[in-house]
N, C-alpha and C positions, 0 to 999 in steps of 0.2 A: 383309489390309490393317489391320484392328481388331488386330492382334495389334504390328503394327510400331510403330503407335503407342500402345496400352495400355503394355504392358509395357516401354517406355523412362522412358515419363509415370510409373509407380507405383516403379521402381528412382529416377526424377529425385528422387521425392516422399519415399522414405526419405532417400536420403542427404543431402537438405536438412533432414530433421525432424532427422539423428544430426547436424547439424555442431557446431561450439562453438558454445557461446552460453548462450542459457538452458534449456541443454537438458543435464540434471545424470544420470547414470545409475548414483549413487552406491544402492545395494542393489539394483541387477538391474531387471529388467522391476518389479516393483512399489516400487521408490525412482523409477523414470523416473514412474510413473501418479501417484505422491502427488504430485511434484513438479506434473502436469500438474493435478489436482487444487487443487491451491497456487495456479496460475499462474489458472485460473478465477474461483477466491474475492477474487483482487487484482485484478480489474479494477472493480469498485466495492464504495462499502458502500453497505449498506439497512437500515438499522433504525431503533430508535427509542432513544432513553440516559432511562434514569430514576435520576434522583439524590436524595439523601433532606435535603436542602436545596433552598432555591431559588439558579437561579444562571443566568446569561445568555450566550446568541452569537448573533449578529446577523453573521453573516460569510459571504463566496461568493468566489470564486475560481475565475476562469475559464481551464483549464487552468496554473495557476498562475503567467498571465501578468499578471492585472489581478484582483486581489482588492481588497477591501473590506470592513470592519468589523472587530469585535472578540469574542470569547469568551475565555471561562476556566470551563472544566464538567469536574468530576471523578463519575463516575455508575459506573452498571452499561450496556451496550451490549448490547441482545436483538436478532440477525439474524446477516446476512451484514457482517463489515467484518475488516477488517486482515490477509486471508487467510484468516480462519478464520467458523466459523460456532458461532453458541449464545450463553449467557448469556458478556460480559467483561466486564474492568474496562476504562473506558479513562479518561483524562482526555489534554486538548488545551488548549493555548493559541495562540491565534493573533491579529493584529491585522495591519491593513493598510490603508493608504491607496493605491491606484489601482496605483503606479509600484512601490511600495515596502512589505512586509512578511516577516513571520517565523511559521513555523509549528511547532507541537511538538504533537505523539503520541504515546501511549504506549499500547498494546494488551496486556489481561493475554490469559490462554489461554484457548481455547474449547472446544469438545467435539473439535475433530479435534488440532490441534497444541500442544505445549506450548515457547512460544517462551520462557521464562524468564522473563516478569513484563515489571515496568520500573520505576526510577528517575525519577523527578520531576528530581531534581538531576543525573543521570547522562545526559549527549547520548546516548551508546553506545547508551542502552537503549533509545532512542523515535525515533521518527522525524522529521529536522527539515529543514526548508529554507528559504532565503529565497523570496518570491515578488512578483511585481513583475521589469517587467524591472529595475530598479538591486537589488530584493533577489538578482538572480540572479549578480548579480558582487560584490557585498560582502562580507565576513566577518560571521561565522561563518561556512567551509564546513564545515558538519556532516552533510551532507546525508547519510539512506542512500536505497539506491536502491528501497525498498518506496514510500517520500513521494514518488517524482517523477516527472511532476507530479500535481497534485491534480485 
């Protein structure tokens, strides 16, 4: 009886882990573990950013439906954030009143991945989105999918 139902449950339970999606199997069994790896580190950051100026954010964002405030801090970022984990560089700007704001991130590399740095001036290279329900249908859509939501 344990067998009729174990062994449908754990065949169910692979070919739902192998279907499309965010599930990349590009270098074999260890591109799928980095990847799962990857997908760990992006579900939040923790750390603390020290920068060698002073500089200000007062900002939160809930689910990045209803943000509020403002920042602009370009530092060094010590922990877990952008996927990765160890000393980066990051700078972000973000502002937002309630309904209506705009986020940008830029994540340099940490000890495990080397995502290519990032441009201040270049969307491509950071991560950005509107937030706010009216920031969610507005232009810019620059959004990539690492920033969504916050």
């Amino acid at each position: 009886m344990v067998r009729r139902v174990l062994i449908p449950g754990l065949v169910l339970a692979v070919v739902l882990a192998a279907l499309p999606g965010c599930t990349r199997w590009e270098g074999g069994a260890p591109g799928f573990v980095k990847n799962r790896v990857r997908d760990a580190l992006c579900i939040g950051d923790l750390g603390v950013t020290v920068t060698t100026t002073p500089q200000f954010c007062f900002y939160g964002a809930f689910f990045s439906a209803v943000a509020f405030g403002y920042g602009d801090v370009d530092g060094t970022f010590y922990g877990v954030g952008g996927g990765d984990i160890g000393a980066m560089r990051i700078w972000y700007n973000h502002y937002a009143l309630g309904a209506w704001g705009r986020e940008q991130v830029g994540w340099g590399d940490g000890l495990l991945w080397n995502f290519g740095g990032f441009d201040r001036n270049d969307p491509r290279t950071l991560d950005c989105q509107g937030v706010g329900f009216l920031g969610f249908i507005t232009p810019p859509f620059d959004a990539r999918p690492n920033g969504r939501p916050t």
